[in-house]
Each structure stands twice: as C-alpha cells, then as structure tokens.
N, C-alpha and C positions, 0 to 999 in steps of 0.2 A: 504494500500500500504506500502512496505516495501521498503529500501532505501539500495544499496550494499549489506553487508556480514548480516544486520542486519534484525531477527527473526519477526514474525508478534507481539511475545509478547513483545520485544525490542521495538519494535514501537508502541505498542499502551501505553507502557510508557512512551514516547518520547512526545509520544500527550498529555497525561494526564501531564506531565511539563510542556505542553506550554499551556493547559485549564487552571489548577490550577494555575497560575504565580509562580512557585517554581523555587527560585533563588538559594540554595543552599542544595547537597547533602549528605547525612553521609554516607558513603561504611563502614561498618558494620562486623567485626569478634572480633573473643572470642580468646584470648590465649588459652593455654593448662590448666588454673588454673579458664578458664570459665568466665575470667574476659571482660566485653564488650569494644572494641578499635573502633574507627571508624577514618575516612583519611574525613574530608569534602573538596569540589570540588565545583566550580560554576556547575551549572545544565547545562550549555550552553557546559559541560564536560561528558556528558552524555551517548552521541553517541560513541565520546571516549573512554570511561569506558567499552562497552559494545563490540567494533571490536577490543580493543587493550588491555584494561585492565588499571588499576591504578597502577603504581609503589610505594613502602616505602621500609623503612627499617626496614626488618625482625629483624636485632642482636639489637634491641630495644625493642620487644615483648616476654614476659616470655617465653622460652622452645622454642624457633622458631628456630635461627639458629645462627651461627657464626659470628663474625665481618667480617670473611675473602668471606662469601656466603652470604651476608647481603642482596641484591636487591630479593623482591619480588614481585610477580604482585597479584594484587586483581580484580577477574571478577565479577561483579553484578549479582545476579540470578532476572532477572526480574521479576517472581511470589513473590518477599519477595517485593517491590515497596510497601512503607507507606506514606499518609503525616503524619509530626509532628503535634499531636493536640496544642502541646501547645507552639509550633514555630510561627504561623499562627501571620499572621499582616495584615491589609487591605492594598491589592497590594500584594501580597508575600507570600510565605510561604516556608518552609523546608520539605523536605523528608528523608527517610532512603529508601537503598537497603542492604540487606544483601549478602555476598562475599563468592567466593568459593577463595582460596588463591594457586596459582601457581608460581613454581618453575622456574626460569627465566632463570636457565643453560638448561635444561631440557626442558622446555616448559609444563610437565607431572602436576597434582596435586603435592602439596606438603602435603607430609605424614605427615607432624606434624601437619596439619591443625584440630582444633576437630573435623568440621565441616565432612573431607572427610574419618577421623574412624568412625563417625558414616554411613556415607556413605558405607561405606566396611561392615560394618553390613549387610545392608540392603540388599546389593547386593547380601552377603551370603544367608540370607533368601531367594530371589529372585530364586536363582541359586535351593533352595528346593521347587520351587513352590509359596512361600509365600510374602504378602504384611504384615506391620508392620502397628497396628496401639498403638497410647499412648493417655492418659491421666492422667497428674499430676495434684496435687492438691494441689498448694504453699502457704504456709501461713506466714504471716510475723507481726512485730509489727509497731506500730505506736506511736514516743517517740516525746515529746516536744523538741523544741531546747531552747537555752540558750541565755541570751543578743546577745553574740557575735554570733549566726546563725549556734553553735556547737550542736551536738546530745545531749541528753540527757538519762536517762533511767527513765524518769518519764512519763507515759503512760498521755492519755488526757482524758481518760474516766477509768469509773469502772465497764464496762461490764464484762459478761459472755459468756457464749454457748448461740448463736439466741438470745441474749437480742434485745430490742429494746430501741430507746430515752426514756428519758434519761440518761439512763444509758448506754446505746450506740451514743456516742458523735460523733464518725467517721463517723455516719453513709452518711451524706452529703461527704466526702472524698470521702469515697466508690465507692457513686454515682458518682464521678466526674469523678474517676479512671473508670470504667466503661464506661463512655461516652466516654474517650478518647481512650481504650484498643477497641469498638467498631469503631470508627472511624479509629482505625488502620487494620479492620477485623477481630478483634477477635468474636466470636460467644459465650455471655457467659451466662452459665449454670443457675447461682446462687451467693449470696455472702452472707457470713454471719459472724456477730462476733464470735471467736473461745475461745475458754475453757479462757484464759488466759487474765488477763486486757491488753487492747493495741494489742488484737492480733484477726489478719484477717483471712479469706480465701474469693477468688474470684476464681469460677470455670470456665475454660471453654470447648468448645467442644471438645470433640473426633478427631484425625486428625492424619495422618499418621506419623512415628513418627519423619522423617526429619523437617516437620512444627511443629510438637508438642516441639522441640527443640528450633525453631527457636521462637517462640512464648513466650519460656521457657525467652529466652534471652530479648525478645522486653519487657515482662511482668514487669520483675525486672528490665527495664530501666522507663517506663512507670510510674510503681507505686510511684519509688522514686520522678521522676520530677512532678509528679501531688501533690502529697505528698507536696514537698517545697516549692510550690504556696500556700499552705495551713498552712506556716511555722510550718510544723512536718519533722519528720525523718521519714523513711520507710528504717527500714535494714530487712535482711531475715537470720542474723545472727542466727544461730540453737539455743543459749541457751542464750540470752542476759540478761536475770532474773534468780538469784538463785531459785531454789526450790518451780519453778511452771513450768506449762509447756512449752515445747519449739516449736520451728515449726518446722514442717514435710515439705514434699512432696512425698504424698504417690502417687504413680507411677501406672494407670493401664495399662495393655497390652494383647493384641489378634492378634490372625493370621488371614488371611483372605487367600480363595484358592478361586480361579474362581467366587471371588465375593460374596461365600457364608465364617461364621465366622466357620473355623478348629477346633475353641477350643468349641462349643459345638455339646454336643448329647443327644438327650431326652431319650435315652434307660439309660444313667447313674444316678447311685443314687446323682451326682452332677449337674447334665447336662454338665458336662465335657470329650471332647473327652477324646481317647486315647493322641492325639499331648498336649493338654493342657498338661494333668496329667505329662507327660513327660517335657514340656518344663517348670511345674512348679517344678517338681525332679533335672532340674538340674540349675535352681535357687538359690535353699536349696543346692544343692552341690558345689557352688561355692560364697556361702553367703561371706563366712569372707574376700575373696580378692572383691568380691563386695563392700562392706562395706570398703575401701579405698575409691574406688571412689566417691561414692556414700554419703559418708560422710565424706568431704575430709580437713575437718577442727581440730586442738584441742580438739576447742568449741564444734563440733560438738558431742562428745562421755561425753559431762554433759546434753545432751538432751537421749542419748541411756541409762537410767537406770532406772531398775523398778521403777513404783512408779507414772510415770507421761506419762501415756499412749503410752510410744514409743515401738516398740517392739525390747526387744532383746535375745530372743531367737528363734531357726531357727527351726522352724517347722508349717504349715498350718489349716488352719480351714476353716470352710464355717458357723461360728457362733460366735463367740469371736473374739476381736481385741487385745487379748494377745500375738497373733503367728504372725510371720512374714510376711507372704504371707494369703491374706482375699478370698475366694471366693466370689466377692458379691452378691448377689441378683438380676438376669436377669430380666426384663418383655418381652424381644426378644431372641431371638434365637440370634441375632443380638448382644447382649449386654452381652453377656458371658464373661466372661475375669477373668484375675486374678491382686490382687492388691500387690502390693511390699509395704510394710508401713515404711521400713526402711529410705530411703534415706530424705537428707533436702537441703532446696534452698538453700543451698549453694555452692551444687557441680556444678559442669561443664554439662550442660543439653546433650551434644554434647557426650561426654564422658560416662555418665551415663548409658543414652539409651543404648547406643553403647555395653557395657559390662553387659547389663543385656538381650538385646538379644541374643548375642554370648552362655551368660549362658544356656538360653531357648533351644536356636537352637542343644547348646553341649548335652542336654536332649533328645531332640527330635534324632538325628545322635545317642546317644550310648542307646535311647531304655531306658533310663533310667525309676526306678519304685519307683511310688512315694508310700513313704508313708501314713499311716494310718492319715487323721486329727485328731486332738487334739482339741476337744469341750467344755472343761472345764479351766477354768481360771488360764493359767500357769501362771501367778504372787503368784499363791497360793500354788504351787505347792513347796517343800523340796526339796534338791538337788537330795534328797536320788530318789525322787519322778522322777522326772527329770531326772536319770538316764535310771530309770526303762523305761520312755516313748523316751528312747536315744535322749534327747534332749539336743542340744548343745547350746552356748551363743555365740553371735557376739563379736569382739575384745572389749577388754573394752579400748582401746585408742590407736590414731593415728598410734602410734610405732607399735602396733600388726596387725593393717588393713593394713600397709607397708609390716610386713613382708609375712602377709598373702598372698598377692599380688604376692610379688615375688616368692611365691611357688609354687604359681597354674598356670601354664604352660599355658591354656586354657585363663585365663582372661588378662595374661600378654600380650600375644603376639597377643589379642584381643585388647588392646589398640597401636600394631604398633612398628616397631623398633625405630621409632623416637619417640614417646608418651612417650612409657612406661616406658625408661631410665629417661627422664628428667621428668616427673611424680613423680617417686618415689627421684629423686635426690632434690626435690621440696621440698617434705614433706619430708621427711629425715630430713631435714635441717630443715623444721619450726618444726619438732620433738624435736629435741635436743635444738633447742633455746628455747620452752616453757620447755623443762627438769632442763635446768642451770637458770632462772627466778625465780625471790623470788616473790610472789604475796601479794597481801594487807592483804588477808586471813591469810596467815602464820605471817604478822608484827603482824596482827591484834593478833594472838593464841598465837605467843613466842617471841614476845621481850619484854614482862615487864614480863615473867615468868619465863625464861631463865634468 
C-alpha cells in the first residue's frame, strides 16, 4: 500500500526504515569535481524527502550555483536506498539514498547536477534505441596512518599481483570491504592484490551505467570508512608512489538493443559489431578532451607515462594492454564490450561515463571507421614507428587535457552549459597553482647546487 503522492518503491523504503530501526538519513550527491556531499535528516524525514524534497544550499557546493540562486532541493531516488554497514548499533542504524538535485526557481532538474549529465547521456542513447551498460574497475592503495590518525605513504604489506598472506596483509580488509560493499548490494566479481605494494582492486558487476556511477561513488565512500576501522588510509589518488605503479579504472562498456548486446557479431574477425567498431572510432576520436575528465587530477598525468602499465597512446587492440581501448575476451555473446584503460578513480564517475558515451554515440551518428588494431607492444615502438602506425599520445598534463577539452565541441557541450564552464574554470585554476608550486623534488635537485 502506498500512502498520497508516494510510489510503491517510496514505500517499500519507508517500510524497510521502520523494519530496520534507521534513525538517520545521508541524501547523497557529488559536486561537479565528483566529490561525495551528503545533507543527513532524521529518517522520520523520509516521506518528506520523497513528496517535497530536501532543501540546502547550492552556492556552498563546488560549481553549483551562485550566492544570489543559492536554494536547492534534493529528491531521493529510492532504488539507491543502503543501510550503512558500518553505522549499525543495536537499536538503530543509518542509511544513504542517493539524490537527483532540483532547481527551486524552476522546479526543472538542475543542469549542473553530475548526476543529470550523465543522465542526458543516456537519454541520448535511449533516443538511438540503446540501453548503457558499464563496468569499472577501481583500484586504490592502502597506507598506514601516523600517531596522530594522518595518512601516510607507507603501504602495510609487500604484496604483488594475486599475492597471497603473507605477503598480502590487506587481505582480511578486503574481506571486510566486501562484506560491507555487499550488504550495501553490490554484486562483487573478484578482489585481488594489484601490481603495486598497498595497492587493491575489488570488482564488481556489470550494471547499467547510471548504477555503475552511482556505485562508483558509494565504493570510494565504503572503502575508505571500512579502511579506518582498520586504522589505514584508503585514497584512490592516481599516482600517490613515485615510480611504480598507479591506479586505474579501467572502464568497460556495451550497448544493448531489445535486450540483445549491439556490440557483438560472430561473423567479425573480432566478434564486434558494426555499432561497437564505430562507437569505439569515436572514442579514439575524442580521447584527449576525454582525458580531462576522465583524469581530472595533476596527479593524475605521473600515473599516464610509459613504463608502468597505463596507457597513453590512443589506438586499440584485442591482445596487448599497450593501447588505449582493450577488446576483451567474451565467453557470451552477452559479454562483448570494449574496455577504456585510461581513466583513474579519481575522476567524477557521473561525469566520466557521461563523456565517454557521448564519445561512443558521436561514433556511432557520424558512421565513424575505426581503425586497424595494433597487436604489438607500442611501448616499444620509436616515434618514428608510431608515426608510421598514426599513433597519437594522450595530453601529457592537466593544462593540455583542458585545453583539449575546450576544442572538441562534441565533449564540451556533452558535459552541459552549466558543467562545462565551471569544469574547466576548476582545473584551470588547480592548473596554474600546481605550475607557480616549488615541490620537494626540485629543493631536493637545486638548492645546495644552485
């Protein structure tokens, strides 16, 4: 039974507040820099939340709006309804719903929300017949902290790639992570220690790409508070170690048409449609303003250089993890897809998405023709070489995936008139402050040689 203006799913969340005894709510959005905000509410605020909406204020949230247009409402999407695992008290507990964010003059979405660019994605696709589906694949460290309860960069094990105890000391963490990332619905794949001391991945399922975002976000909330019950840090910062490796999240994606997956065919020597081939042509065609968002950090572009498995050159394979976009390896018709290896958890999941289907879809609408894969180990390859197979490099830093950005007419105005401005007026600015910054490196190299 459902109660006035309120949905059969609004109510059966309503019920599972008063099953659970959950006394208090997190209403749940991301800024435009992908950063998690949440507005907590007694739960007896619930019904409320859901026929009226939460009011704050927006001119306090990076890129949102103005002091003068400051009041915004936040509406719960009831399918994101979590309890907190590690809230829970006997008698009580906490939840999250994650928030779609409306404009209060208006009544309309508000465009600057990440959430409703990636929504407009989808929609696009929708509009060509198509359902979205993603899988990333986030990897992060795991650092000791310091007397005082600060990060450290001193990892707590000296594992490798799938090591196991002892020399995989996280592995209990893991596990914990896990048990609570389940208890929140997540469906997960796999976990394993990753190439680098301190450094994870936990996979999880396949799921359209508005959840595969949303998940993006609850993940990196999840890890870090299970993390510091376990006094460690859990950052997903892209290169937090010199001169090993950094972490990814390499990104897959497929289309779906009436149920069946668009991106395969068994008549191709890839088992890749036409729509794949295309929608991975204009991937590669709109890589470098991709590569803004997508790696939307500094830091981010000391994890993009040969040497340590990231890729940065923009060309495909279906055999080597040199080239930017991976074909994997299907066992279903079902499991076709292509993989992005560029992007790292640090960007904005909402955002991300959003500009790498746009990229697909601008493929798919101009018919584009992909290239030849490259099968041989371009880190090996001479420029000279590299030329010959027209292979181009991803911006080697920040300042070039800004400007990349603002050129490509397709990805810009794919992130929104509200986005994209304050987007690039974001990094612009963290641009130029890491440019005028003297680093420890540099006292380190020329102050006693100068």
């Amino acid at each position: 039974m459902t109660s006035g203006n309120i949905t059969e799913a609004e109510q059966a969340v309503l019920d599972e507040i008063e099953e659970k005894d959950v006394d208090f709510l997190r209403l749940q959005f991301t800024d435009i820099l992908g950063t998690v905000k949440n507005v907590s509410v007694p739960a007896r605020q619930a019904e409320k939340a859901f026929s009226e909406g939460i009011y704050f204020d927006g001119s306090s949230i990076e890129g949102f709006v103005r002091i003068q247009e400051s009041d915004m409402r936040l509406v719960p999407d009831p399918d994101t309804f979590a309890i907190l695992p590690w809230r829970q008290k006997e008698g009580s507990a906490a939840a999250r719903m994650i928030c779609d964010v409306y404009n209060t003059s208006t009544g309309e979405p508000f465009e600057g929300d990440p959430r409703r660019v990636l929504k407009n994605a989808l929609e696009r696709a929708e509009d060509l017949g198509y359902e979205v589906n993603a899988a990333p694949e986030p990897e992060f460290f795991l650092f000791e902290e310091d007397e005082e309860g600060r990060a450290t960069t001193k990892t707590n094990d000296a594992g490798g790639y799938f090591d196991l105890a002892p020399k995989d000391l996280a592995s209990d963490v893991r596990r914990d992570i896990i048990y609570g990332l389940e208890d929140m619905g997540f469906e997960i794949e796999a976990s394993h220690h990753e190439v680098a001391e301190g450094q994870h991945e936990i996979n999880f399922e396949y799921d359209d790409a508005l959840a595969t975002a949303d998940n993006v976000a609850t993940f990196r909330t999840v890890v870090r508070a299970i993390a510091a019950q376990h006094d460690l840090h859990a950052t997903f910062m892209p290169k937090p170690i010199p001169k090993i490796n950094g972490s990814g999240m390499h990104t897959h994606f497929s289309l779906f048409e009436d149920g069946e997956n668009a991106f395969h065919d068994e008549d191709d020597e890839f088992n890749l449609s036409d729509e794949a081939h295309s929608f991975l042509a204009g991937i590669l065609e709109h890589a470098p303003a991709i590569t803004a968002v997508a790696n939307p950090t500094v830091n981010s572009y000391k994890r993009l250089v040969p040497g340590y498995e990231a890729p940065v050159y923009v060309a495909w394979s279906d055999r080597n993890r040199s080239a930017l976009i991976r074909k994997p390896a299907a066992r279903t018709p079902a499991a076709s897809r292509v993989e992005l290896r560029s992007p790292d958890p640090s960007c904005n999941p909402y955002l991300a998405f959003a500009v790498m289907i746009h990229a697909g879809l601008d493929g798919i609408e101009k018919d584009l023709e992909c290239p030849d894969p490259v099968r041989e180990n371009i880190y090996e390859f001479d420029e000279q070489k590299r030329e010959e197979y027209g292979i181009e490099t991803l911006p080697s830093n920040l300042g070039e995936a800004v400007e990349a950005l603002e050129e490509d007419e397709a990805i810009y105005s794919a992130l929104g008139e509200h986005v994209a401005p304050k987007f690039v007026e974001a990094k612009s600015q963290e641009f130029e402050e890491y440019l005028v910054d003297v680093s420890q490196w540099e006292l380190d190299r020329y102050l006693e040689t100068f």
